[in-house]
Backbone as CSV, one residue per row, in Angstrom:
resi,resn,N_x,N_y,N_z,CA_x,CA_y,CA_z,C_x,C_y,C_z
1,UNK,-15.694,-51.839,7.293,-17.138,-51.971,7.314,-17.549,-53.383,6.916
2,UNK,-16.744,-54.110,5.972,-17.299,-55.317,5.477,-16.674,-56.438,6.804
3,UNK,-15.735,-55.995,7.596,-15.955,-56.811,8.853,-17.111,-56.723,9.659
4,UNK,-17.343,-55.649,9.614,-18.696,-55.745,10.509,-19.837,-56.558,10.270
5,UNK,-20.096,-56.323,9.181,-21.127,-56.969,8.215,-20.781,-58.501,8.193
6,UNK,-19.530,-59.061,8.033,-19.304,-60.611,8.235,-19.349,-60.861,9.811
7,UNK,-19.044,-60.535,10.847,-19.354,-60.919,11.881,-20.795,-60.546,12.479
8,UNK,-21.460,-59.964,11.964,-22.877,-59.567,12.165,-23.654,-60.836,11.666
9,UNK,-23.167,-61.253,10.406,-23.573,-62.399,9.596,-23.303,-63.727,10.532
10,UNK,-22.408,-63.619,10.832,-21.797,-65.174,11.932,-22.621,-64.927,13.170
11,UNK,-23.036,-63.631,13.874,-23.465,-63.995,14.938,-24.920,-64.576,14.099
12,UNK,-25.788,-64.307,13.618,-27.116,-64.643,13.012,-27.133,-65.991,12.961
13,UNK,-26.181,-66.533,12.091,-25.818,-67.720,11.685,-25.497,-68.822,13.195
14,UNK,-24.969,-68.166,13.988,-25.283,-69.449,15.096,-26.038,-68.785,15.727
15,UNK,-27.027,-68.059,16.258,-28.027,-67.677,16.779,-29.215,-68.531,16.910
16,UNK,-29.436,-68.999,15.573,-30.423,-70.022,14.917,-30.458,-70.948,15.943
17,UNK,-29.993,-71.541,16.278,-30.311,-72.930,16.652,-30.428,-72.906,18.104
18,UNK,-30.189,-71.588,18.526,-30.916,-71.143,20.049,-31.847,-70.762,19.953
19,UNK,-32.318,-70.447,21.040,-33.746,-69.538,21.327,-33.343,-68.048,20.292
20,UNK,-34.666,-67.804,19.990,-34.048,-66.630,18.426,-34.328,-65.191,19.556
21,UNK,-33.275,-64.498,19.694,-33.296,-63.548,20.082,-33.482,-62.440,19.310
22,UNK,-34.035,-61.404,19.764,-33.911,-60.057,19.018,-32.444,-59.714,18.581
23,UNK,-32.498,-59.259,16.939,-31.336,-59.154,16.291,-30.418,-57.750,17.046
24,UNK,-31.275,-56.921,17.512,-30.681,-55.926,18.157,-30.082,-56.082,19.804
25,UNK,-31.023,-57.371,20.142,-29.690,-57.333,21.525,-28.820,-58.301,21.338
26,UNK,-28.625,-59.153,20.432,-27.476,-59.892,19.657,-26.649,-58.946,19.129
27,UNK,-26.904,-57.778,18.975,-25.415,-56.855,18.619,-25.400,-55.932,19.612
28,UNK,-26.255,-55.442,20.435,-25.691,-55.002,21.856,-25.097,-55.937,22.782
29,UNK,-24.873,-56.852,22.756,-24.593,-57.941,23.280,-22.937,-58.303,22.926
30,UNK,-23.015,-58.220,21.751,-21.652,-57.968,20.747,-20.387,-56.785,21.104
31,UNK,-21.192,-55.727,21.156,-20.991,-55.001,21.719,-20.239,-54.336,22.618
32,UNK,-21.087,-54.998,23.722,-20.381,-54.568,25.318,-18.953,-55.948,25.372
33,UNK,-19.520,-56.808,24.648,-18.109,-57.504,24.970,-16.899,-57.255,24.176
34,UNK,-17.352,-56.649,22.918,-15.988,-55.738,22.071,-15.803,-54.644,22.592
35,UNK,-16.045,-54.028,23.368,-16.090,-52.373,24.337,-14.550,-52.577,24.489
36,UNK,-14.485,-53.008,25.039,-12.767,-53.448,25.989,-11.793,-53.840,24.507
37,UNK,-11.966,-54.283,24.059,-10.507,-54.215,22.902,-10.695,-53.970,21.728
38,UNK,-12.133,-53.364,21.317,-12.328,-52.321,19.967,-13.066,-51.512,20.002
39,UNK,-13.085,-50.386,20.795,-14.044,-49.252,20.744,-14.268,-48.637,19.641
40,UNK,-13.858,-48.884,18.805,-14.981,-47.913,17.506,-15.491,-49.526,16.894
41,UNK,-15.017,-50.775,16.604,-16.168,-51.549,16.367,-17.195,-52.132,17.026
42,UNK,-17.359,-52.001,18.940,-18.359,-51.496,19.613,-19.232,-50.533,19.076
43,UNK,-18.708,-49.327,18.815,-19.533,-48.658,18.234,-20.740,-48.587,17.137
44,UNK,-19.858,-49.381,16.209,-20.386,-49.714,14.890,-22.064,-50.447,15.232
45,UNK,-21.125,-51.390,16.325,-22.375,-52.853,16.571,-23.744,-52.038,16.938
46,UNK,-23.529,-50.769,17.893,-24.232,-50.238,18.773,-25.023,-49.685,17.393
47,UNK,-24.267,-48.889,16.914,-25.151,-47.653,15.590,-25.998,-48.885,14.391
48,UNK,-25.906,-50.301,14.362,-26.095,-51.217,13.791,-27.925,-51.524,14.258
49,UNK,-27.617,-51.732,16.005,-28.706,-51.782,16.679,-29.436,-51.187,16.741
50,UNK,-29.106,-49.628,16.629,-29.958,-48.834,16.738,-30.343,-48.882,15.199
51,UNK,-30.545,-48.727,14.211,-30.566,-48.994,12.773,-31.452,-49.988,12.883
52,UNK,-31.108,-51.232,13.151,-32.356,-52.021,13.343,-33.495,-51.703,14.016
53,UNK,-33.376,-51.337,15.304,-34.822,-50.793,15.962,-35.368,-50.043,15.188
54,UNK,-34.701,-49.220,14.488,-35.152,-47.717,13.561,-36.079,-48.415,12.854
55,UNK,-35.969,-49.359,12.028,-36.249,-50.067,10.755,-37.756,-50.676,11.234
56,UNK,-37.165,-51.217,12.918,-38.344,-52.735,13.257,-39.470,-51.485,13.335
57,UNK,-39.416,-50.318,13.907,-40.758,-49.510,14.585,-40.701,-48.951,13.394
C-alpha cells in the first residue's frame, strides 16, 4: 500500500509543471498503463480514483 501512495505522490509531483490535470484521470491514466504487468496495482490506482471523485462531489 505504501507503494501506491509513493508513486501516486511522484505522479503529482511531475504533473505540476504541465497543464494540471484532474488528479483522478492522472491515476486512471496510471492505470490502464499498469493493467498489463500489475493487475491488482491497476486496481488499487482505479479504487484510488474513484475515492477521489467520491471526496471531489
Amino acid at each position: 500500500m505504501f507503494s501506491l501512495v509513493a508513486q501516486v505522490a511522484r505522479l503529482f509531483r511531475f504533473k505540476t509543471s504541465e497543464t494540471a490535470s484532474s488528479p483522478a484521470a492522472v491515476l486512471m491514466e496510471s492505470a490502464g498503463s499498469r493493467a498489463g504487468m500489475n493487475a491488482h496495482q491497476a486496481q488499487e490506482l482505479r479504487a484510488a480514483a474513484s475515492a477521489w471523485l467520491s471526496v471531489v462531489r
